[in-house]
PDB file with one MODEL, atoms N, CA, C and O in Angstrom:
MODEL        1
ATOM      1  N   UNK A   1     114.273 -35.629 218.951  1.00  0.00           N
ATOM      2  CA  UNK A   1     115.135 -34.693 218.263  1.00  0.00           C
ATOM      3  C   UNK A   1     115.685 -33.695 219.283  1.00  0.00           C
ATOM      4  O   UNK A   1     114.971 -33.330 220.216  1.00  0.00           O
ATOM      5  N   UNK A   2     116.950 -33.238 219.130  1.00  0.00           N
ATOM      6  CA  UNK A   2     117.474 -33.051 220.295  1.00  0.00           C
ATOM      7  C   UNK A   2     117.546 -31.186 219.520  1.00  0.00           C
ATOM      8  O   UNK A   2     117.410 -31.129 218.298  1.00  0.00           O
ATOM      9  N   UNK A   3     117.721 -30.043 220.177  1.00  0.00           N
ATOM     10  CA  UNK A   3     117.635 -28.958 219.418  1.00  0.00           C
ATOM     11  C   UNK A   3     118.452 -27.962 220.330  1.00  0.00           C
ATOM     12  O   UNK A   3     118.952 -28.190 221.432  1.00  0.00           O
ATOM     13  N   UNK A   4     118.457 -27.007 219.719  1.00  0.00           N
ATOM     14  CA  UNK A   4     119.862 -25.774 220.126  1.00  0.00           C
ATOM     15  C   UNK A   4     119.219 -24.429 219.935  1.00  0.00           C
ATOM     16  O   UNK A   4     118.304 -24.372 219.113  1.00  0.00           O
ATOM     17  N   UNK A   5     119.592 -23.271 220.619  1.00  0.00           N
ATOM     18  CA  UNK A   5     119.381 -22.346 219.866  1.00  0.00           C
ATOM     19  C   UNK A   5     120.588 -20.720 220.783  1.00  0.00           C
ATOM     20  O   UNK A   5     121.358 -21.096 221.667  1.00  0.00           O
ATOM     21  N   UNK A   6     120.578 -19.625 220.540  1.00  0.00           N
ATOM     22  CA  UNK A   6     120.904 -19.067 220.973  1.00  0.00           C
ATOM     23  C   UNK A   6     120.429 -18.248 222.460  1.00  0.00           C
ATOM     24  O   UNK A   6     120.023 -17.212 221.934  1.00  0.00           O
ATOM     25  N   UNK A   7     120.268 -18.086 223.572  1.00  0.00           N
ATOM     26  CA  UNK A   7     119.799 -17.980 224.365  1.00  0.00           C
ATOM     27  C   UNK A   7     119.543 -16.344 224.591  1.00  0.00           C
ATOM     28  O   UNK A   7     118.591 -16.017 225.300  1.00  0.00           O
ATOM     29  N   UNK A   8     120.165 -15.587 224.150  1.00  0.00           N
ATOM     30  CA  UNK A   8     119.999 -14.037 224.534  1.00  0.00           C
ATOM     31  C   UNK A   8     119.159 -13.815 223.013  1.00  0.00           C
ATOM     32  O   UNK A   8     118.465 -12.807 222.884  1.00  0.00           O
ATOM     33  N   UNK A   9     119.270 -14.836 221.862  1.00  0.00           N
ATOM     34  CA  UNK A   9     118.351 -14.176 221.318  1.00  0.00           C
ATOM     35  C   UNK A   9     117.048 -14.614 221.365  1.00  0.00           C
ATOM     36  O   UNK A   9     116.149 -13.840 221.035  1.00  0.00           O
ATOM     37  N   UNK A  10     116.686 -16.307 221.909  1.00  0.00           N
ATOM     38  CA  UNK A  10     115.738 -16.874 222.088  1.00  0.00           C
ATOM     39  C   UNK A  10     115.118 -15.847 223.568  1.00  0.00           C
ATOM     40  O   UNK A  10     113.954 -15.840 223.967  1.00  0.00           O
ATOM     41  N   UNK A  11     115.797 -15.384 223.914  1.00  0.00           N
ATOM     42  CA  UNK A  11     115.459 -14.251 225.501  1.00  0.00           C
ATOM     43  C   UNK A  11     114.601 -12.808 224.041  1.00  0.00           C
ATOM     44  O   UNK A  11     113.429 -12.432 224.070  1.00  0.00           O
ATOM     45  N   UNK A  12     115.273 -12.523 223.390  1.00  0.00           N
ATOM     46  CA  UNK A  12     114.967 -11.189 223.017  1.00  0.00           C
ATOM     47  C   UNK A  12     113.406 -11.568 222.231  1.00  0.00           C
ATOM     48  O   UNK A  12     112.538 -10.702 222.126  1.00  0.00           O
ATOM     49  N   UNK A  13     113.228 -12.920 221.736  1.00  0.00           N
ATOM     50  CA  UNK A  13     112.083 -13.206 220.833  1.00  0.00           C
ATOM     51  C   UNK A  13     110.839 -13.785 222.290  1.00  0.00           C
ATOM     52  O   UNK A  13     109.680 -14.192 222.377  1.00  0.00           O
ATOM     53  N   UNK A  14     112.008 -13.481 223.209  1.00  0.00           N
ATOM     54  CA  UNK A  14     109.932 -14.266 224.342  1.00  0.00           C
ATOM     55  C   UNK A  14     109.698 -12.276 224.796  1.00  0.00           C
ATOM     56  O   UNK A  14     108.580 -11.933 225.181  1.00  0.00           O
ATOM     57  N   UNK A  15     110.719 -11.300 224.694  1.00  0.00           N
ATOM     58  CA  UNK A  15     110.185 -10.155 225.423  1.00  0.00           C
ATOM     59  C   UNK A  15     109.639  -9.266 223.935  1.00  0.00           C
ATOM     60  O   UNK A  15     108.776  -8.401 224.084  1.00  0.00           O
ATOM     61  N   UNK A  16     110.060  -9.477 222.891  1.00  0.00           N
ATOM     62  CA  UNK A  16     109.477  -8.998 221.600  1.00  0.00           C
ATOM     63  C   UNK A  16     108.070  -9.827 220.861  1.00  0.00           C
ATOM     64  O   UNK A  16     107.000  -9.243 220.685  1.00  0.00           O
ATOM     65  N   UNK A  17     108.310 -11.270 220.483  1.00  0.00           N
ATOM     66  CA  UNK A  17     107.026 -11.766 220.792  1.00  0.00           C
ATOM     67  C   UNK A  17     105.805 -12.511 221.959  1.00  0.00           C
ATOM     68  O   UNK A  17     104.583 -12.654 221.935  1.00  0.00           O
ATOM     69  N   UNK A  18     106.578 -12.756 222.641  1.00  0.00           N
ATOM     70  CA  UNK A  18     105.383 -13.565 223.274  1.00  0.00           C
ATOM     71  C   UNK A  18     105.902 -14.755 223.408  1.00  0.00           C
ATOM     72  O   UNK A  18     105.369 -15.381 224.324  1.00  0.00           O
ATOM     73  N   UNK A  19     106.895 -15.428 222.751  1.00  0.00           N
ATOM     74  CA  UNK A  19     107.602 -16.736 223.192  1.00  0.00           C
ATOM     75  C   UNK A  19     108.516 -16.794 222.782  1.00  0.00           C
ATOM     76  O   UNK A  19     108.920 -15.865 222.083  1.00  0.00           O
ATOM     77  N   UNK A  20     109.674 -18.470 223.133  1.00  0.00           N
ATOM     78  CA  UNK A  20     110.754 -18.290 222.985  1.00  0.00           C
ATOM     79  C   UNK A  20     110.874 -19.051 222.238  1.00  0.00           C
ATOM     80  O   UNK A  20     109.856 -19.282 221.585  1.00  0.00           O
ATOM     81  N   UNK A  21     112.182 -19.899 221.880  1.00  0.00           N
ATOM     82  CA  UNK A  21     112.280 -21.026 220.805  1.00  0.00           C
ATOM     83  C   UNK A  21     112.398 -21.977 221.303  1.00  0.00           C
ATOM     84  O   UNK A  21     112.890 -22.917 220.678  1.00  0.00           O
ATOM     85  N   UNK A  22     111.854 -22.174 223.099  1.00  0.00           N
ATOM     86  CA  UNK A  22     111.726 -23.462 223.866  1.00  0.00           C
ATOM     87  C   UNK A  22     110.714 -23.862 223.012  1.00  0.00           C
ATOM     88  O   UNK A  22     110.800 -24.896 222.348  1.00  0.00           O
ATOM     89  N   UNK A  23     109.427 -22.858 222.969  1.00  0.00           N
ATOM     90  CA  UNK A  23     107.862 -23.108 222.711  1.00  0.00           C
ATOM     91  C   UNK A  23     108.273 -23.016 221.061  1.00  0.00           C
ATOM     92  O   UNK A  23     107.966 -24.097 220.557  1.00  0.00           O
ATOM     93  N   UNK A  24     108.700 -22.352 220.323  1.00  0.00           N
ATOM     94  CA  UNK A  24     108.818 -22.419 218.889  1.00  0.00           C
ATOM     95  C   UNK A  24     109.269 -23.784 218.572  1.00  0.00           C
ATOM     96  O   UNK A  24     109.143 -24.296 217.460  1.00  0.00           O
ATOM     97  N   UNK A  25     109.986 -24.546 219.957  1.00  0.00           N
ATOM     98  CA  UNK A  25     110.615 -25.879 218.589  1.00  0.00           C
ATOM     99  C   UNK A  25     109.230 -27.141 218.563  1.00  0.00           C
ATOM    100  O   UNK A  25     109.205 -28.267 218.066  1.00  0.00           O
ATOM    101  N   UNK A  26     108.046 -26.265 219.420  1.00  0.00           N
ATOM    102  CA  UNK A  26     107.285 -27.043 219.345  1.00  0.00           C
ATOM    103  C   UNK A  26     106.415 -27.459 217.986  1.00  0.00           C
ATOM    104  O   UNK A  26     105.758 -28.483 217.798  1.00  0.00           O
ATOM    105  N   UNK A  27     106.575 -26.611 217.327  1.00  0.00           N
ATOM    106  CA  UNK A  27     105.769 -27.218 216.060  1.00  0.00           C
ATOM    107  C   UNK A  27     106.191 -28.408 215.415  1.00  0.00           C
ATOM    108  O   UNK A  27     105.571 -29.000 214.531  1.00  0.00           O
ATOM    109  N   UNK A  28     107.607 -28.815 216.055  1.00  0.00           N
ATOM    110  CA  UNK A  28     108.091 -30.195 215.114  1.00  0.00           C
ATOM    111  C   UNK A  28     107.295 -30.850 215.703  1.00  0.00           C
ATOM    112  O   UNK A  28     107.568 -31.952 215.227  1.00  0.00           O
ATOM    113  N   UNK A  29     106.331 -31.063 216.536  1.00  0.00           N
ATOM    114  CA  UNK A  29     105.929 -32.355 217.318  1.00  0.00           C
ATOM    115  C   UNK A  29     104.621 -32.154 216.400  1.00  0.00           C
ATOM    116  O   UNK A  29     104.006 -33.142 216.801  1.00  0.00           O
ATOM    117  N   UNK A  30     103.709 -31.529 215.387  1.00  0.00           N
ATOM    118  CA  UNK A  30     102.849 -31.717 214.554  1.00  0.00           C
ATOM    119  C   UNK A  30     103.549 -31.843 213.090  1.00  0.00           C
ATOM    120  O   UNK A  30     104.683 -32.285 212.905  1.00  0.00           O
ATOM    121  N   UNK A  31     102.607 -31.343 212.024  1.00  0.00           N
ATOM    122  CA  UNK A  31     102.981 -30.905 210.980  1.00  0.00           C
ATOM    123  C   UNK A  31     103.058 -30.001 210.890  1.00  0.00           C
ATOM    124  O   UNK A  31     102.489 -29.082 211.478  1.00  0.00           O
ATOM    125  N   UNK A  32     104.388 -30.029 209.495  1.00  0.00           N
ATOM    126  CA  UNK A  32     105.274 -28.488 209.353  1.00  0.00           C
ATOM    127  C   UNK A  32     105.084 -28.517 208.029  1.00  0.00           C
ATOM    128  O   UNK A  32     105.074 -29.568 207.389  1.00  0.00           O
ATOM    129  N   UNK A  33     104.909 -27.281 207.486  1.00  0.00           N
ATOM    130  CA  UNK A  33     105.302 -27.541 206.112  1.00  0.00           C
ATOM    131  C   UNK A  33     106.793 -26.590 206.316  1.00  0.00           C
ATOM    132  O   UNK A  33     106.955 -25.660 207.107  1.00  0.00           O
ATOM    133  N   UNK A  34     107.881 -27.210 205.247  1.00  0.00           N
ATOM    134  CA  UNK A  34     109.361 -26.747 205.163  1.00  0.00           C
ATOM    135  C   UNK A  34     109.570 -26.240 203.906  1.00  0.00           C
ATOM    136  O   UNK A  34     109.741 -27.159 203.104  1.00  0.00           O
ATOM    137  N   UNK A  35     109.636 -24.937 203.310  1.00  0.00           N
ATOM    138  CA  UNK A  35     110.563 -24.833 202.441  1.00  0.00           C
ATOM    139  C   UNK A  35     112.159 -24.274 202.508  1.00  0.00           C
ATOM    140  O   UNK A  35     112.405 -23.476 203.412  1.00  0.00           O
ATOM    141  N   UNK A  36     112.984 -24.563 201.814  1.00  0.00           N
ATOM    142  CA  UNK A  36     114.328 -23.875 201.426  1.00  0.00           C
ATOM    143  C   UNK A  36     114.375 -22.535 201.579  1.00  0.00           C
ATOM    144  O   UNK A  36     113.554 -21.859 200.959  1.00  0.00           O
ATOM    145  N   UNK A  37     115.442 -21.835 202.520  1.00  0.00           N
ATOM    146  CA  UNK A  37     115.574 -20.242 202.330  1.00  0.00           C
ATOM    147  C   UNK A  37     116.443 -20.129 201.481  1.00  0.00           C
ATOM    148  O   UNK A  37     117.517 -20.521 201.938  1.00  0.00           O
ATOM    149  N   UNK A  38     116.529 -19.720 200.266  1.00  0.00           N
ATOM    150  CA  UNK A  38     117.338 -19.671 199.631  1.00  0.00           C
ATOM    151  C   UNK A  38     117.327 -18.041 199.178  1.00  0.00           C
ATOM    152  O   UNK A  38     117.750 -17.991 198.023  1.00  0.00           O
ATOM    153  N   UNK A  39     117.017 -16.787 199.643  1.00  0.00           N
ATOM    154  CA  UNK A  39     117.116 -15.315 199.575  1.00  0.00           C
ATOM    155  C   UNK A  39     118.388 -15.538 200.050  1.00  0.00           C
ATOM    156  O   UNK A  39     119.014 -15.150 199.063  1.00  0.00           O
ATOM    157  N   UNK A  40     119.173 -15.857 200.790  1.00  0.00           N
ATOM    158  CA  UNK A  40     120.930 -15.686 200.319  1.00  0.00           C
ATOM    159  C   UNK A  40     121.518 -16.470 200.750  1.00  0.00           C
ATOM    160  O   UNK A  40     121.013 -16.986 201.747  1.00  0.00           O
ATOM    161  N   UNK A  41     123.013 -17.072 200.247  1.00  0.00           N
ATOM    162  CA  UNK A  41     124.329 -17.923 201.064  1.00  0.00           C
ATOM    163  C   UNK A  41     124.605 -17.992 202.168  1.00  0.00           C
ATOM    164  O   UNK A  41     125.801 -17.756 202.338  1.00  0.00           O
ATOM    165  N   UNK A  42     123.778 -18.327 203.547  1.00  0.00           N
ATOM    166  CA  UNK A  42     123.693 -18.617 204.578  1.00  0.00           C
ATOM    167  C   UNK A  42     125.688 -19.148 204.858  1.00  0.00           C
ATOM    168  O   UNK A  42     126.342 -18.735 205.816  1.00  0.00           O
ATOM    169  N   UNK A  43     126.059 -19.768 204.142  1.00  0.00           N
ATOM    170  CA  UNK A  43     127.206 -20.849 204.647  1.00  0.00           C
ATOM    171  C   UNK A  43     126.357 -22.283 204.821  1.00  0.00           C
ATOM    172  O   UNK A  43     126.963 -23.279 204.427  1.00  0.00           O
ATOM    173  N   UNK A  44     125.134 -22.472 205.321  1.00  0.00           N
ATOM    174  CA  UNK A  44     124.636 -23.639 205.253  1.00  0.00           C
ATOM    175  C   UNK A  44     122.849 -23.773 205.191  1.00  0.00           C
ATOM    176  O   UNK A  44     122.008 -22.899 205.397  1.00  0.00           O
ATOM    177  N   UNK A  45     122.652 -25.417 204.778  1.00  0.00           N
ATOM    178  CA  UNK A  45     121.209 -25.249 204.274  1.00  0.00           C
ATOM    179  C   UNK A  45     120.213 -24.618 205.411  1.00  0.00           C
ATOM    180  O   UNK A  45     120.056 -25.361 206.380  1.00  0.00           O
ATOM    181  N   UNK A  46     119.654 -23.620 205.444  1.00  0.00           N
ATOM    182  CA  UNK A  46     118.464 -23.402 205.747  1.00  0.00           C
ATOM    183  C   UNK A  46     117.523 -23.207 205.788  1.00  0.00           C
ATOM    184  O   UNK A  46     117.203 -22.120 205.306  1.00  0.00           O
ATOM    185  N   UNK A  47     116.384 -24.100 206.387  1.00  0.00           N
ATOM    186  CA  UNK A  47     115.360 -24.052 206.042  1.00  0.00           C
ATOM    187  C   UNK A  47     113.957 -23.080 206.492  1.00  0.00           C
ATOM    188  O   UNK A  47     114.430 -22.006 206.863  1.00  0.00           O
ATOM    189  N   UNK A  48     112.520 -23.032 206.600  1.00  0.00           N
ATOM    190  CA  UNK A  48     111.798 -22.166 206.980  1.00  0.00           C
ATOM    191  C   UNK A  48     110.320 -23.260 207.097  1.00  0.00           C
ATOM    192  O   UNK A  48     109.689 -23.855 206.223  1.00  0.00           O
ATOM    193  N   UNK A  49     110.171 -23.184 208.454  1.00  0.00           N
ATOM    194  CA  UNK A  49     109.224 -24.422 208.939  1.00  0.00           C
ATOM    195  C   UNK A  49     108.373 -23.265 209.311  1.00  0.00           C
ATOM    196  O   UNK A  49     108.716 -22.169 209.755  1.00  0.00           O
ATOM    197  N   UNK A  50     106.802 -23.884 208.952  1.00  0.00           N
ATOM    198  CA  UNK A  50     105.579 -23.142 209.394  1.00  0.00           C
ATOM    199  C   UNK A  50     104.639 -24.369 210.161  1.00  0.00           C
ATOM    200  O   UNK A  50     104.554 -25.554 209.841  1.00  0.00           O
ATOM    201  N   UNK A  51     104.095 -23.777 211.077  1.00  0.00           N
ATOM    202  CA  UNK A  51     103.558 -24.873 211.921  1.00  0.00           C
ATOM    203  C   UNK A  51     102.506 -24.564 212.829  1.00  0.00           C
ATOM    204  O   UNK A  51     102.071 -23.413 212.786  1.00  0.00           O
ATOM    205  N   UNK A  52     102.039 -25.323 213.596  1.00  0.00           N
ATOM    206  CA  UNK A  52     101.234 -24.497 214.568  1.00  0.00           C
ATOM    207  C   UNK A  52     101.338 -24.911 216.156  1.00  0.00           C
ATOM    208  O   UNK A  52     101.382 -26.069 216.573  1.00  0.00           O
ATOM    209  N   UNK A  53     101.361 -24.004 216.757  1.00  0.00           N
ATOM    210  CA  UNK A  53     101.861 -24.411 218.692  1.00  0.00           C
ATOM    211  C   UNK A  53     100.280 -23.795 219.013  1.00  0.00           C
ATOM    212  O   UNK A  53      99.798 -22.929 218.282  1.00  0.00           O
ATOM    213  N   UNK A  54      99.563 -24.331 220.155  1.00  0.00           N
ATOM    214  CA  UNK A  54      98.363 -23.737 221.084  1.00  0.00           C
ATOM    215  C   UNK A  54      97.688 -22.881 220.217  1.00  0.00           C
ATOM    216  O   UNK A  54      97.377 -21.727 220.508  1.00  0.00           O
ATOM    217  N   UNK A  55      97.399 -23.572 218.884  1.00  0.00           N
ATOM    218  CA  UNK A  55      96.678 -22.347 218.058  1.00  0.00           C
ATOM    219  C   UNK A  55      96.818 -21.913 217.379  1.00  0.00           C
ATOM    220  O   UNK A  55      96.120 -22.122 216.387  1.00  0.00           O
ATOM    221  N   UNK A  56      97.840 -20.953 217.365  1.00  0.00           N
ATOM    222  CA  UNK A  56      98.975 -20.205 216.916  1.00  0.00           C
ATOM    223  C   UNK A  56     100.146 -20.534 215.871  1.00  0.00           C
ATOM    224  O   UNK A  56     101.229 -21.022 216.194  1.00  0.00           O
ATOM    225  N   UNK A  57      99.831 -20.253 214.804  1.00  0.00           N
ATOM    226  CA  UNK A  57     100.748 -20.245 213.729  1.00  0.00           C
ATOM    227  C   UNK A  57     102.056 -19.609 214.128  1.00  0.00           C
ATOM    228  O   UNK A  57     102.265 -18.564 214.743  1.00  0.00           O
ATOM    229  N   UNK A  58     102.914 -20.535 213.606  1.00  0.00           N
ATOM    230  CA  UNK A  58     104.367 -19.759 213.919  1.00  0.00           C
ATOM    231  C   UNK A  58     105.438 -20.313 212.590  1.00  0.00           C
ATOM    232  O   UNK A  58     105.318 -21.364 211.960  1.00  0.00           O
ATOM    233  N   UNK A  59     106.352 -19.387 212.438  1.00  0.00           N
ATOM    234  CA  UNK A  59     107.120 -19.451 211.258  1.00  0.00           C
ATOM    235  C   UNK A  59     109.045 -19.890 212.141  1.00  0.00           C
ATOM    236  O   UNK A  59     109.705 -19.534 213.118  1.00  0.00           O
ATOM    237  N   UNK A  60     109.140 -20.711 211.123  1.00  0.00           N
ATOM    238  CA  UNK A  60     110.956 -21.232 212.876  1.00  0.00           C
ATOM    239  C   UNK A  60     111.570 -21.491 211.307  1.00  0.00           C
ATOM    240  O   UNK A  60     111.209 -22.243 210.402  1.00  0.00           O
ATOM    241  N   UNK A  61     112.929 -20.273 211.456  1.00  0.00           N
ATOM    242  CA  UNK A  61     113.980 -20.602 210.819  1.00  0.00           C
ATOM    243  C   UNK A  61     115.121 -21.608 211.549  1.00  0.00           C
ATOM    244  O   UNK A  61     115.695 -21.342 212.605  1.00  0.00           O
ATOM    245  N   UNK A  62     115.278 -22.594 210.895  1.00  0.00           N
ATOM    246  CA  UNK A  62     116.277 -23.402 211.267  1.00  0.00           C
ATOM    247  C   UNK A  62     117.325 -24.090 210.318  1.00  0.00           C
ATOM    248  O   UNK A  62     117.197 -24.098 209.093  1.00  0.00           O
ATOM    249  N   UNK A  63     118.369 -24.665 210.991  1.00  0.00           N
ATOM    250  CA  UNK A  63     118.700 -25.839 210.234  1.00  0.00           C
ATOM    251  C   UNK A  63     119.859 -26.755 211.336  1.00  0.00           C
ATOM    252  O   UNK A  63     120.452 -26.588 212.402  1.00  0.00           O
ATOM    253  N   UNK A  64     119.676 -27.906 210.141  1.00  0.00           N
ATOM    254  CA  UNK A  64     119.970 -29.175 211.157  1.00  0.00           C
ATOM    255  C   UNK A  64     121.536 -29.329 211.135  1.00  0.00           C
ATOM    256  O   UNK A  64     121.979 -29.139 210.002  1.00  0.00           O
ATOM    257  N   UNK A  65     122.391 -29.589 211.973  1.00  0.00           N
ATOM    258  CA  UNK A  65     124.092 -30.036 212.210  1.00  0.00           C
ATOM    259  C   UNK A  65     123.768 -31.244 212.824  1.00  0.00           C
ATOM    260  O   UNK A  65     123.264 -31.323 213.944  1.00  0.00           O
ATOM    261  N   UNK A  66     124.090 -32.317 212.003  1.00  0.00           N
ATOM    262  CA  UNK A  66     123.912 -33.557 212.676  1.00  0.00           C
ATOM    263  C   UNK A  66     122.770 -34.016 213.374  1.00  0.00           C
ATOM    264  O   UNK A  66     121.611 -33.760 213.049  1.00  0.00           O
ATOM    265  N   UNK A  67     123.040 -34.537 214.109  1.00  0.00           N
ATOM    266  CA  UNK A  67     121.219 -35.075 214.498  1.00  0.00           C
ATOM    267  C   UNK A  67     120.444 -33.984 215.543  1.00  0.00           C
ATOM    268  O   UNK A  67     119.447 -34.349 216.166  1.00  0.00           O
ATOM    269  N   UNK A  68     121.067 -32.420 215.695  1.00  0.00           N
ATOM    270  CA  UNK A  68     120.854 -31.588 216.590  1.00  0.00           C
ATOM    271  C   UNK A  68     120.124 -30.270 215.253  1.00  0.00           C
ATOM    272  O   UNK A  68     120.575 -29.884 214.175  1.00  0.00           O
ATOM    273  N   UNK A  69     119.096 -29.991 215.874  1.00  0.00           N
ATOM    274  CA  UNK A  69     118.453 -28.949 214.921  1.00  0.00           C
ATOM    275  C   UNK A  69     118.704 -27.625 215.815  1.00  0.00           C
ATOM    276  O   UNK A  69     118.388 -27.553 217.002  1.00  0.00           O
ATOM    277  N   UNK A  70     119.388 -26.468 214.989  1.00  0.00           N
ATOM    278  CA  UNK A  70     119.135 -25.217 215.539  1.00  0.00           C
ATOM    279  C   UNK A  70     118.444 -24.318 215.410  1.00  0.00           C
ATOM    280  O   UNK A  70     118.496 -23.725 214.332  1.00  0.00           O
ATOM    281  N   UNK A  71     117.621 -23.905 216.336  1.00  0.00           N
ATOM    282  CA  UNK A  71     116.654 -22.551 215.662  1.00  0.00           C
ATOM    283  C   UNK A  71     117.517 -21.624 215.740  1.00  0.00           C
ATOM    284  O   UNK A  71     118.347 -21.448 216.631  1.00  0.00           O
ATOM    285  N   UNK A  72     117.273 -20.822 214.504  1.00  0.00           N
ATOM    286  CA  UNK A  72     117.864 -19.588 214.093  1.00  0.00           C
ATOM    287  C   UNK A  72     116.283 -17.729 214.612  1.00  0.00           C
ATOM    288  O   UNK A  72     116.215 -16.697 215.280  1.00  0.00           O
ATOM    289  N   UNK A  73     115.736 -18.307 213.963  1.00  0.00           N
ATOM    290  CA  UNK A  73     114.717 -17.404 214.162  1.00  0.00           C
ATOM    291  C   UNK A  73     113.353 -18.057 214.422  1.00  0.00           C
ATOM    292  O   UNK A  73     113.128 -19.185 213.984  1.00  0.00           O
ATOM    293  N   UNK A  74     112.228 -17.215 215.286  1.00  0.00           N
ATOM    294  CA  UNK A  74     110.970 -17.625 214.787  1.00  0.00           C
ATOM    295  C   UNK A  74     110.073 -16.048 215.199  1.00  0.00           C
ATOM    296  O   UNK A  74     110.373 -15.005 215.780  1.00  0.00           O
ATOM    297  N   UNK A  75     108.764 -16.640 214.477  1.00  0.00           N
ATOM    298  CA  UNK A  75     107.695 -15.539 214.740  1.00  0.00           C
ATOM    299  C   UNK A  75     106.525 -15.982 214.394  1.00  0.00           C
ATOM    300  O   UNK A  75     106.326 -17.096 213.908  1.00  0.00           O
ATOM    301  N   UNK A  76     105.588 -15.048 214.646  1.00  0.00           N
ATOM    302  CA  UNK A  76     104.433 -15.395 214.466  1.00  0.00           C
ATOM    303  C   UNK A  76     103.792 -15.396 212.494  1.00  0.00           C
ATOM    304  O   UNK A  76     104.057 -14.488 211.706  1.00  0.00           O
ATOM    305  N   UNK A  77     103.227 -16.249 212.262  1.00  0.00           N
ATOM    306  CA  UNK A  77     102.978 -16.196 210.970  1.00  0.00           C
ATOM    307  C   UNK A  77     102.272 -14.870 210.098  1.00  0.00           C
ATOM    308  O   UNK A  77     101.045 -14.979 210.100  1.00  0.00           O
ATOM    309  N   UNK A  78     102.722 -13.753 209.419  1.00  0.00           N
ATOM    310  CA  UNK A  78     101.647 -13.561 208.648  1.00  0.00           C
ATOM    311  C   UNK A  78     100.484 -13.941 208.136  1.00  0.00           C
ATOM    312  O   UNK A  78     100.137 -15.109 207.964  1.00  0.00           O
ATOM    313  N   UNK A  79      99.703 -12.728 207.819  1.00  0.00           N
ATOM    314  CA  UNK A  79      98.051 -13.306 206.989  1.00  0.00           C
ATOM    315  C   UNK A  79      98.725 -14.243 205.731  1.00  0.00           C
ATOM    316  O   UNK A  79      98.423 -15.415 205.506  1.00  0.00           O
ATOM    317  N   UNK A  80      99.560 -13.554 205.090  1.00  0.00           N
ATOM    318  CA  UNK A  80      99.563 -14.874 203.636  1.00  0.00           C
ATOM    319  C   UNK A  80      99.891 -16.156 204.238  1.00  0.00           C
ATOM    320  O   UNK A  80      99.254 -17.059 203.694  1.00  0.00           O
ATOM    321  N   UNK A  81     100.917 -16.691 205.480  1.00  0.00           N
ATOM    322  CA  UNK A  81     101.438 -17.281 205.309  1.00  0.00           C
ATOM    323  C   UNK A  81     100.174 -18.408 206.536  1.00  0.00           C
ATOM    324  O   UNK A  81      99.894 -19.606 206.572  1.00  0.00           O
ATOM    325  N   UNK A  82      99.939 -17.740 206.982  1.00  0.00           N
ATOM    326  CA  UNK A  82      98.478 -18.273 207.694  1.00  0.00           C
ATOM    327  C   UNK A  82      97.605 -18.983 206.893  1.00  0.00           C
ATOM    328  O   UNK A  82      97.389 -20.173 207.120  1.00  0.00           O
ATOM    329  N   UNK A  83      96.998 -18.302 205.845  1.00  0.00           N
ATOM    330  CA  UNK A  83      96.456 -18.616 204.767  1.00  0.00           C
ATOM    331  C   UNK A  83      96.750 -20.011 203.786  1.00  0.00           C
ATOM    332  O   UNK A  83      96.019 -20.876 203.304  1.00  0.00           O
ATOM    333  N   UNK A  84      98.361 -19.712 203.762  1.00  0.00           N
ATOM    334  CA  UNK A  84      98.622 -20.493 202.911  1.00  0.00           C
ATOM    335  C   UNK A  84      99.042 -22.307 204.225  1.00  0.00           C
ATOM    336  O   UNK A  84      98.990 -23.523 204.046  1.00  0.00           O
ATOM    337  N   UNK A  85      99.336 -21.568 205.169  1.00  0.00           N
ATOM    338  CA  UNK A  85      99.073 -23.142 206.487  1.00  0.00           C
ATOM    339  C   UNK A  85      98.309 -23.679 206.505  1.00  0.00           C
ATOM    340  O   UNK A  85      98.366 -24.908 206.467  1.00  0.00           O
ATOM    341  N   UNK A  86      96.942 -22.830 206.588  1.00  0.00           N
ATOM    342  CA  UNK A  86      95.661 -23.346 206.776  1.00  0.00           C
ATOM    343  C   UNK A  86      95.278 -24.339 205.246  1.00  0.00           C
ATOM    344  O   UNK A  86      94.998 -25.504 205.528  1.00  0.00           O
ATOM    345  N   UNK A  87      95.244 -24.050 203.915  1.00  0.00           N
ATOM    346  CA  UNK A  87      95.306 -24.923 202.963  1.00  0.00           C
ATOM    347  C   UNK A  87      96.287 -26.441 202.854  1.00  0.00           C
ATOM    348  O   UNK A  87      95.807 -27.438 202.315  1.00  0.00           O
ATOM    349  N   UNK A  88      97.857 -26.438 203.507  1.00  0.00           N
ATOM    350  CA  UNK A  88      98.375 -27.104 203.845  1.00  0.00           C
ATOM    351  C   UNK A  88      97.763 -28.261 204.927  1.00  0.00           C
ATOM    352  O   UNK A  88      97.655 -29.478 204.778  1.00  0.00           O
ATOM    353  N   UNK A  89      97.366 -27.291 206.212  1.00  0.00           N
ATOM    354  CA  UNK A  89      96.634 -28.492 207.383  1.00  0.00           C
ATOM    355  C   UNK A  89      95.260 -29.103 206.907  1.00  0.00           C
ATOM    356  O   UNK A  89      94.632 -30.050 207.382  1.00  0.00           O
ATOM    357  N   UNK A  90      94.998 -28.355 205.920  1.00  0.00           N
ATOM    358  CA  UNK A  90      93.691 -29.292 205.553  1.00  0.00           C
ATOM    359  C   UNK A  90      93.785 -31.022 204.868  1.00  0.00           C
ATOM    360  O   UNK A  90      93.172 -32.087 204.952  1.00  0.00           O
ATOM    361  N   UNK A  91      94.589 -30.627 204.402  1.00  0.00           N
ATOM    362  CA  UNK A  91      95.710 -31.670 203.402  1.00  0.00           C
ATOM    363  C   UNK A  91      96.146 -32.902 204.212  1.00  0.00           C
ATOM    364  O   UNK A  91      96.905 -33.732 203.713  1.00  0.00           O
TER     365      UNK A  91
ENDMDL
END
């Protein structure tokens, strides 16, 4: 899967969190769970992948243009949403 993202903001998310969306597009290479963002009219579908890289829960807004996926955002997971991964990876 071939992937995209913005570079000054994938720069602003490795000096604000701790990584960039080189290392964020890594959770596609396990399991993700995906739901729909649908809190507002983007212009197009996007989705909200939770996953885990070196440990580490991480949350990667994206969506796909053709066979190229773009990250839009990522971060580190909240307690709920940790919570609710960890019931998922058991699965």
């Amino acid at each position: 899967m071939e992937f995209e993202w913005d570079e000054a903001k994938s720069d602003w998310t490795r000096r604000e969190r701790g990584f960039g969306f080189e290392e964020a597009a890594l959770i596609f290479e396990g399991s993700v769970q995906t739901t729909l963002d649908d809190r507002r009219n983007y212009g197009e579908e996007r989705l909200i992948a939770v996953g885990e890289v070196a440990g580490e829960v991480l949350v990667v807004v994206y969506t796909d243009r053709g066979s190229v996926r773009r990250i839009i955002s990522a971060r580190y997971a909240n307690r709920k949403e940790r919570m609710t991964w960890q019931l998922f990876a058991k699965h």
